[in-house]
C-alpha positions as CSV (number, residue, x, y, z in Angstrom):
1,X,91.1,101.9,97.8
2,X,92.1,100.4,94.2
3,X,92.9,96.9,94.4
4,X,94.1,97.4,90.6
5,X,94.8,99.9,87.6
6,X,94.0,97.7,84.5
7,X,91.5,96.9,85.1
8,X,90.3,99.2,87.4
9,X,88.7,97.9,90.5
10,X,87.9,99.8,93.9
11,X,87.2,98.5,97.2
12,X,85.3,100.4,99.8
13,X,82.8,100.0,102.7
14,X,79.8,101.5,102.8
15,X,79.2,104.0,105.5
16,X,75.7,102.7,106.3
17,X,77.0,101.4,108.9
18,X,77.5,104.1,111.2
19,X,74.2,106.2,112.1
20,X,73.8,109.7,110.9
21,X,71.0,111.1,108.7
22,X,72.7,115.1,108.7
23,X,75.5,115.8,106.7
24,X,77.3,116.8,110.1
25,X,76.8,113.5,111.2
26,X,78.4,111.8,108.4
27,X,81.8,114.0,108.8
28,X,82.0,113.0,112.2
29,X,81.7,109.0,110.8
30,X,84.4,109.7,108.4
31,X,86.9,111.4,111.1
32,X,85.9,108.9,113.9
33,X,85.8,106.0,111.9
34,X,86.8,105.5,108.2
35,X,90.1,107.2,109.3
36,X,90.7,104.3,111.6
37,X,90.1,102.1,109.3
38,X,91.9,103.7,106.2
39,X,95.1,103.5,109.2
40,X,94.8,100.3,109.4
41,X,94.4,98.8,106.3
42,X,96.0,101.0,103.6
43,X,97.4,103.5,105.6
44,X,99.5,105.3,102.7
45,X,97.1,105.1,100.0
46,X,94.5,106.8,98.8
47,X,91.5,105.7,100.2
48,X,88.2,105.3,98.9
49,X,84.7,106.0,100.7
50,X,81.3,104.6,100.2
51,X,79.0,107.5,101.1
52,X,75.3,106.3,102.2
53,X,73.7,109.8,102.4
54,X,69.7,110.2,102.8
55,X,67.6,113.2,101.4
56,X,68.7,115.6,104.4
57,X,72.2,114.9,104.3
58,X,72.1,115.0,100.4
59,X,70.1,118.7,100.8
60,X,73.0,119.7,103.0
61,X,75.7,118.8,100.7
62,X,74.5,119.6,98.0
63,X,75.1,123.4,98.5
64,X,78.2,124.3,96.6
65,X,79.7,126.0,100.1
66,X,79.4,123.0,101.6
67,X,80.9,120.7,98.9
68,X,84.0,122.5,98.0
69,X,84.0,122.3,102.1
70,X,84.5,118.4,101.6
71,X,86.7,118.3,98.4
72,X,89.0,119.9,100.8
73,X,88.4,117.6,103.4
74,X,88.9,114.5,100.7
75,X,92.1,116.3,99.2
76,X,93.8,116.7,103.0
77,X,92.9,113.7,104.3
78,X,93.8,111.3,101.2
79,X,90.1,110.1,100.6
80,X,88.3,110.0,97.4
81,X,84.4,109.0,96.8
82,X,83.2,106.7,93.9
83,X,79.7,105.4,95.2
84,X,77.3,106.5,97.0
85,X,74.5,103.9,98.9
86,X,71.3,105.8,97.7
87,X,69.1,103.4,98.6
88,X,67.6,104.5,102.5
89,X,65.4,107.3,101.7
90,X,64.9,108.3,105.4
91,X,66.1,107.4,108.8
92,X,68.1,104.1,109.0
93,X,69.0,103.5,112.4
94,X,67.8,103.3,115.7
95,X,64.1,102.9,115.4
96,X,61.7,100.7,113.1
97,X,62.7,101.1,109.6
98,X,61.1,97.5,108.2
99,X,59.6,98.1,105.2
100,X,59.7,101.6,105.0
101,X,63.4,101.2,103.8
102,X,61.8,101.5,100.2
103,X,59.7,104.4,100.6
104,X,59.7,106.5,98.6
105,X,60.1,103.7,95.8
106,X,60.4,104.3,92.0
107,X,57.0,105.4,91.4
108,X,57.5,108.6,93.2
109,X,59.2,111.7,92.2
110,X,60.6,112.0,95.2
111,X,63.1,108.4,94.4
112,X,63.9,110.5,91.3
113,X,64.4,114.0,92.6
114,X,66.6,112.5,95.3
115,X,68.9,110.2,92.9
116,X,68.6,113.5,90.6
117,X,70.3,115.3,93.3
118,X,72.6,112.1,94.0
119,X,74.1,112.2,90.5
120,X,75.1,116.1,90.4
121,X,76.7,115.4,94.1
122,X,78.7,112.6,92.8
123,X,79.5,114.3,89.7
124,X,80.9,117.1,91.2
125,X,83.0,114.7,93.6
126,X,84.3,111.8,91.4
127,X,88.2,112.0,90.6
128,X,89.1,112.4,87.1
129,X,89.0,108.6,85.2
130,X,86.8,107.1,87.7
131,X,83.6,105.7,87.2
132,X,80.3,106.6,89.5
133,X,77.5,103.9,90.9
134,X,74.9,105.1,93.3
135,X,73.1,102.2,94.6
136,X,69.0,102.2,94.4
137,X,65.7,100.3,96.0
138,X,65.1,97.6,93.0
139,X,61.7,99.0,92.0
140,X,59.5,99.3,94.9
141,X,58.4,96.6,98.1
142,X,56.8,93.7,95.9
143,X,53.1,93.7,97.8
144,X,53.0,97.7,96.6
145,X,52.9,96.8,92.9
146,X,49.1,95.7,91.7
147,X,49.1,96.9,88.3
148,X,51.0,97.3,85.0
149,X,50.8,101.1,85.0
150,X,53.0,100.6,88.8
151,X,55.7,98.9,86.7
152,X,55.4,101.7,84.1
153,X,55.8,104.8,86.2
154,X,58.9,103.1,88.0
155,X,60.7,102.8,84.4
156,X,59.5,106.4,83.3
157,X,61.2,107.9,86.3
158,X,64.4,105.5,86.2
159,X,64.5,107.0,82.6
160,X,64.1,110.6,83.4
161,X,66.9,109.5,85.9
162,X,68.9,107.9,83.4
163,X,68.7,111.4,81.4
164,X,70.2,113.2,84.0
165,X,73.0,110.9,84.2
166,X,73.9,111.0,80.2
167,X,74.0,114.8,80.0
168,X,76.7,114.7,83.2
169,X,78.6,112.5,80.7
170,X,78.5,114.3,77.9
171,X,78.8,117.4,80.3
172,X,81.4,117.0,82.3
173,X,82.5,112.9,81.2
174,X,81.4,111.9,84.5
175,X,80.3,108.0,83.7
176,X,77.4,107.3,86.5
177,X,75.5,104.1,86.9
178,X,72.1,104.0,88.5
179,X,72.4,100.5,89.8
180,X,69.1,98.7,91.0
181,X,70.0,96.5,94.2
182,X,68.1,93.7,93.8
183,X,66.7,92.1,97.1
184,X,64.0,89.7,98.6
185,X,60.3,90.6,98.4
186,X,60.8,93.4,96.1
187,X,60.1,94.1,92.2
188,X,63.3,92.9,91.5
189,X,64.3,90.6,94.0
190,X,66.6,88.0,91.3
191,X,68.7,88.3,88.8
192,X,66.7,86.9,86.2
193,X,64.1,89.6,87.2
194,X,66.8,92.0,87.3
195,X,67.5,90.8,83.4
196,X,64.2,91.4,82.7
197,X,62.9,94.4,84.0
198,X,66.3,96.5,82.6
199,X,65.8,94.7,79.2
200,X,62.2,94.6,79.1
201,X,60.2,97.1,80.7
202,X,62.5,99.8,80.9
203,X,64.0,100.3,77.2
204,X,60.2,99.7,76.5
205,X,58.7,102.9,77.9
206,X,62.6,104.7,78.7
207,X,64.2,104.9,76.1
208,X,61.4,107.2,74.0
209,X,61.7,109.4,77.0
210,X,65.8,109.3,76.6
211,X,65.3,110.0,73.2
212,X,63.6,113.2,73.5
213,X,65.2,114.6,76.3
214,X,68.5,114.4,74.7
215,X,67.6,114.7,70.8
216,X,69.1,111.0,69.9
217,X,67.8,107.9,68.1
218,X,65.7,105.4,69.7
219,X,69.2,102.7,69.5
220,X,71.3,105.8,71.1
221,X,68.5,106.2,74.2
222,X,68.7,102.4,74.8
223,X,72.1,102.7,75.1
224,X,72.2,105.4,77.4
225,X,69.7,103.5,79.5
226,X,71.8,100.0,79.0
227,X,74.9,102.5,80.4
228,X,73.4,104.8,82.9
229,X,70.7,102.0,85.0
230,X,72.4,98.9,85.9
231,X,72.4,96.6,88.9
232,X,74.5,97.0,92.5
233,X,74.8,93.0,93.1
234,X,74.6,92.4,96.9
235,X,76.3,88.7,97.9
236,X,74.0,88.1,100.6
237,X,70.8,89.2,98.8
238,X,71.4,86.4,95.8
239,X,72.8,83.8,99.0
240,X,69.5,84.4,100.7
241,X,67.7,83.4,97.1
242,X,70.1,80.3,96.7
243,X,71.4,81.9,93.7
244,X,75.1,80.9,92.8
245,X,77.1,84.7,93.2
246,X,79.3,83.8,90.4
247,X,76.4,82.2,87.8
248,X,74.5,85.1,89.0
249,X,77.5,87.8,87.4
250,X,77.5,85.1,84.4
251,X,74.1,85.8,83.9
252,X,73.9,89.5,84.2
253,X,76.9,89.5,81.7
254,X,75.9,87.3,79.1
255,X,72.3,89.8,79.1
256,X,74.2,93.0,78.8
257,X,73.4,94.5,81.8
258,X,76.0,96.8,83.5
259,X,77.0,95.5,87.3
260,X,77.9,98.9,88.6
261,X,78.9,97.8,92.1
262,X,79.1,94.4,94.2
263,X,78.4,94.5,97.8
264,X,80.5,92.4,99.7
265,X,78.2,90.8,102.1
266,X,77.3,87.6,103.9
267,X,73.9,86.3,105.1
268,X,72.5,84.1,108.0
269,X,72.5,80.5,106.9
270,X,71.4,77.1,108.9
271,X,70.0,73.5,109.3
272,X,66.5,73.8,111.2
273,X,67.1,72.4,114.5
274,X,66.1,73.3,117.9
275,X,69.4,74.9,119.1
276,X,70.1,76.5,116.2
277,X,66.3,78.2,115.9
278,X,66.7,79.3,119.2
279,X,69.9,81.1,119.0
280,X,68.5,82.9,115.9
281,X,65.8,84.4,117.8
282,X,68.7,86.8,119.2
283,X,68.5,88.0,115.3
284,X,64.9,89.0,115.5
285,X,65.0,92.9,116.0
286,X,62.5,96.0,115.8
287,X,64.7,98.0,113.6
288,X,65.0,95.6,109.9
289,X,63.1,93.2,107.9
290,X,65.2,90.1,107.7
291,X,63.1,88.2,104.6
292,X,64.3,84.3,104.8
293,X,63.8,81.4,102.9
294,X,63.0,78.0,103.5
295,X,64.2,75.1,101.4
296,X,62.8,71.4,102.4
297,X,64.5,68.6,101.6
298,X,62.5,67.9,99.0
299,X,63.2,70.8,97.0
300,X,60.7,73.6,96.9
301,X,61.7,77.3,98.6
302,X,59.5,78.6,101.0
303,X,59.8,82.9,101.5
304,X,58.5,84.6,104.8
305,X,58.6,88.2,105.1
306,X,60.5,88.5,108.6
307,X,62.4,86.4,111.5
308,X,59.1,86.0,113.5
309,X,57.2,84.1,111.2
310,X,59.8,82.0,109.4
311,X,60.9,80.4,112.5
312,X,57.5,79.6,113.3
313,X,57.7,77.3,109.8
314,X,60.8,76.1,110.4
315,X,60.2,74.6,113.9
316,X,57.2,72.7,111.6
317,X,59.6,71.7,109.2
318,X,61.5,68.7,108.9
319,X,65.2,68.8,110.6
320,X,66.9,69.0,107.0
321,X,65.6,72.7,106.3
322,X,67.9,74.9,105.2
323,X,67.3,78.3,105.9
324,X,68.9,81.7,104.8
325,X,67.8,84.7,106.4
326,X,68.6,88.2,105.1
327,X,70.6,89.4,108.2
328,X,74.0,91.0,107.0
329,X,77.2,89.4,109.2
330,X,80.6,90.6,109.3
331,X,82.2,88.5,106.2
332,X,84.6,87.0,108.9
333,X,81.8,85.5,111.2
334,X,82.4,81.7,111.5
335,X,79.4,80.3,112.7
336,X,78.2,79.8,116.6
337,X,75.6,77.5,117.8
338,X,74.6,76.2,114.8
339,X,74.5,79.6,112.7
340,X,76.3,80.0,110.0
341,X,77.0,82.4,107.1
342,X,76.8,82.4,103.6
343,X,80.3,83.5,102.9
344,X,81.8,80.5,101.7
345,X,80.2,80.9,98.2
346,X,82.3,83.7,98.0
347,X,85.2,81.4,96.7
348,X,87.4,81.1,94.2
349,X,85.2,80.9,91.3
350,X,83.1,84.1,92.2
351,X,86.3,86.3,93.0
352,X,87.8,84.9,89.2
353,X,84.4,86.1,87.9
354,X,84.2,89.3,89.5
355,X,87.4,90.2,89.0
356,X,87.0,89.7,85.1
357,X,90.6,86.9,85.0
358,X,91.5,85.4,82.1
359,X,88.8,82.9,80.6
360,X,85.6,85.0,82.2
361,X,83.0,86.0,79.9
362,X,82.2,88.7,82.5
363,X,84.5,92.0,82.4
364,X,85.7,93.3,85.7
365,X,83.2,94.8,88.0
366,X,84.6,98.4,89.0
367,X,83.3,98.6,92.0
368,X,82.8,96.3,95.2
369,X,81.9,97.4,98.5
370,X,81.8,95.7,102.1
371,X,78.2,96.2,103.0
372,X,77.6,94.9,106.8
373,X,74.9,97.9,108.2
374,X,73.9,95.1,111.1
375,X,76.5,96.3,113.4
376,X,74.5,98.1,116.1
377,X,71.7,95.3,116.1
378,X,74.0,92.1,115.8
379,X,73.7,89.8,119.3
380,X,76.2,90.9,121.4
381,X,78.0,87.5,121.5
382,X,79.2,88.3,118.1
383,X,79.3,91.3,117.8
384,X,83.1,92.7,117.8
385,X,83.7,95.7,120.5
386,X,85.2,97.9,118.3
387,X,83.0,98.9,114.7
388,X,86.6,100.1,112.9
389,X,88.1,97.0,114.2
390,X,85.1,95.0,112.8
391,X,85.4,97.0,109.4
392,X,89.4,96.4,108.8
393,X,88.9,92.8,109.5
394,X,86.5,92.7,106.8
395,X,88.7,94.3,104.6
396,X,91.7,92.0,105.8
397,X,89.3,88.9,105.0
398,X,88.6,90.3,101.1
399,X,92.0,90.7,100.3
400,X,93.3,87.3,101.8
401,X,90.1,85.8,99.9
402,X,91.3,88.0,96.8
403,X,95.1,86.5,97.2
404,X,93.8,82.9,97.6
405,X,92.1,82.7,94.4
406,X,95.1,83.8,92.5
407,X,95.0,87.4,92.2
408,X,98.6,87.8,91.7
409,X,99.0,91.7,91.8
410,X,95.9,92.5,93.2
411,X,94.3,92.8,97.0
412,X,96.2,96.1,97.8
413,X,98.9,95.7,96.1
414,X,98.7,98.2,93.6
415,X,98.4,101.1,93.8
């Protein structure tokens, strides 16, 4: 839904949450559940949706049949679409996904056929005046990349990618950003790396490529690339890294790089200790990797892959540990047993960033989305009953957060 006109700014969830790799499957999310949800938290407004479609569901509606089909649906039902999650490939619930989530990665032609067919989908669905971000893997899985010409290939195709995008603009004035998620134990897992892979590497080998696809100057292609490949900025991701969310937009601002969505989203933090080690066991599942990082007291950050090994170091650490674990909770989670979340640096300083208020060097970020895809493996101690109930009181917490920093005029009231 738009949280306000000037400047714009959309809130969403993304549908990642509910399983469904068929187009079919995701029609039946949006009746069963983003309904619910759009009833209960903006029940007369237009309401917008944060599609996560794979490669089968992107096949399927991708046939024009099938996507007038859902314009229709949108139109009747008061939805609209301005992002899409493009970042799971392939199957993302109910069996082991691990690192597989970033196959194929930005080497292949697959990533880029894929996001290729992405951008036309989004293109042909985006209302009139609003912008499109379709959320990527940042790169590839770190341990896959041994060699220069890796890095290479990943901008070539990124670029090719970014081509697409600048001829839907000029085409159809369609302004989509491929946005780079950047997240722990991959190619770009910080935002400094995130500054300088998209103004480094890529312009390097892009924008020549830009430039000849679309018959412009070298300074023209680097700006399509600058507009067209940006990063999606995931809360939890940069919590996990013990980055500072709104230092982290500073940053990414002050470089020039485009922040085409933020992802609402919290992360596992705690104090090593034994209760609380053994109540994040429960958090150790088949399905996800959940990277964490260790800081001692004295100051260096330790990273582990997954749950298993991580809390095998911290029951060798000292008792002032602080760990953050890449497990996504519902932004309203309070803590239990010694757990607790990484919300609370979403405060008043990162929403007066974000939202681009008076005195920010950082403009408005268009696009934030609610991004909690844990539901279905969360322990059942915290986990809600109800997945739209969960959702709206999500959305309930961003807009009261959104009201207590200030925002006069904004968290739903506009329209």
């Amino acid at each position: 839904m738009k949280l306000h006109d000037d400047p714009p700014v959309h809130l969403t969830y993304c549908l990642n949450i509910h399983p469904g790799e068929r187009w079919d499957e995701n029609v039946a999310a949006i009746r069963d559940h983003a309904l619910r949800v759009r009833n209960a938290v903006a029940p007369d407004r237009a309401f917008g949706l944060g599609l996560r479609l794979g490669r089968e569901a992107a096949e399927e509606l991708s046939r024009p049949a099938r996507l007038e089909q859902f314009r229709d649906f949108l139109r009747t039902n008061g939805l609209y679409v301005f992002t899409i999650n493009g970042f799971p490939y392939g199957r993302f619930h109910g069996m082991a996904v691990k690192a597989d989530v970033y196959r194929p990665d930005w080497r292949s032609d697959e990533r880029r056929d894929y996001t290729l067919r992405l951008i036309d989908i989004l293109a042909a669905l985006l209302p009139d005046g609003v912008t499109g971000s379709i959320s990527t893997v940042p790169g590839a899985y770190k341990p896959w990349i041994r060699a220069e010409q890796d890095v290479e290939a990943m901008a070539r195709r990124l670029a090719e990618t970014a081509a697409r995008a600048a001829e839907v603009l000029d085409r159809t004035g369609r302004d989509i950003c491929i946005a780079l998620e950047p997240e722990p134990d991959c190619y770009v897992e910080t935002t400094d790396q995130a500054v300088e892979f998209l103004t480094g590497a890529l312009p390097a080998v892009g924008a020549p490529i830009v430039a000849e696809r679309l018959g412009i100057s070298a300074d023209a292609a680097a700006g399509a690339l600058a507009r067209h490949v940006g990063v999606c900025f995931d809360t939890a991701h940069a919590a996990v890294q013990f980055e500072s969310p709104p230092d982290s937009l500073r940053r990414l601002a002050s470089a020039g790089v485009r922040v085409g969505k933020v992802q609402l989203s919290a992360a596992l933090r705690l104090t090593a200790g034994e209760e609380a080690l053994r109540r994040l066991e429960d958090f150790a599942d088949e399905v996800y990797l959940h990277q964490v990082r260790l800081r001692r007291p004295d100051g260096p950050i330790e990273a582990h892959a997954d749950l298993p090994e991580a809390l095998a170091a911290a029951r060798a650490a000292a008792a002032e540990t602080e760990l953050r674990v890449h497990f996504h909770v519902p932004l309203f989670f309070e803590g239990a047993g010694g757990l607790h979340s990484t919300a609370d640096l979403l405060d008043n300083e990162f929403w007066s960033v974000l939202l681009g208020w008076p005195g920010q060097a950082a403009r408005a970020v268009e696009h934030l989305e609610i991004e909690t895809y844990t539901f279905d493996v969360l322990p059942d101690e915290i986990r809600p009953a109800d997945v739209a109930d969960s959702i709206a009181r999500e959305y309930e917490w961003v807009l009261a957060a959104v009201r207590r920093a200030g925002g006069r005029g904004w968290g739903g009231e506009c329209g």
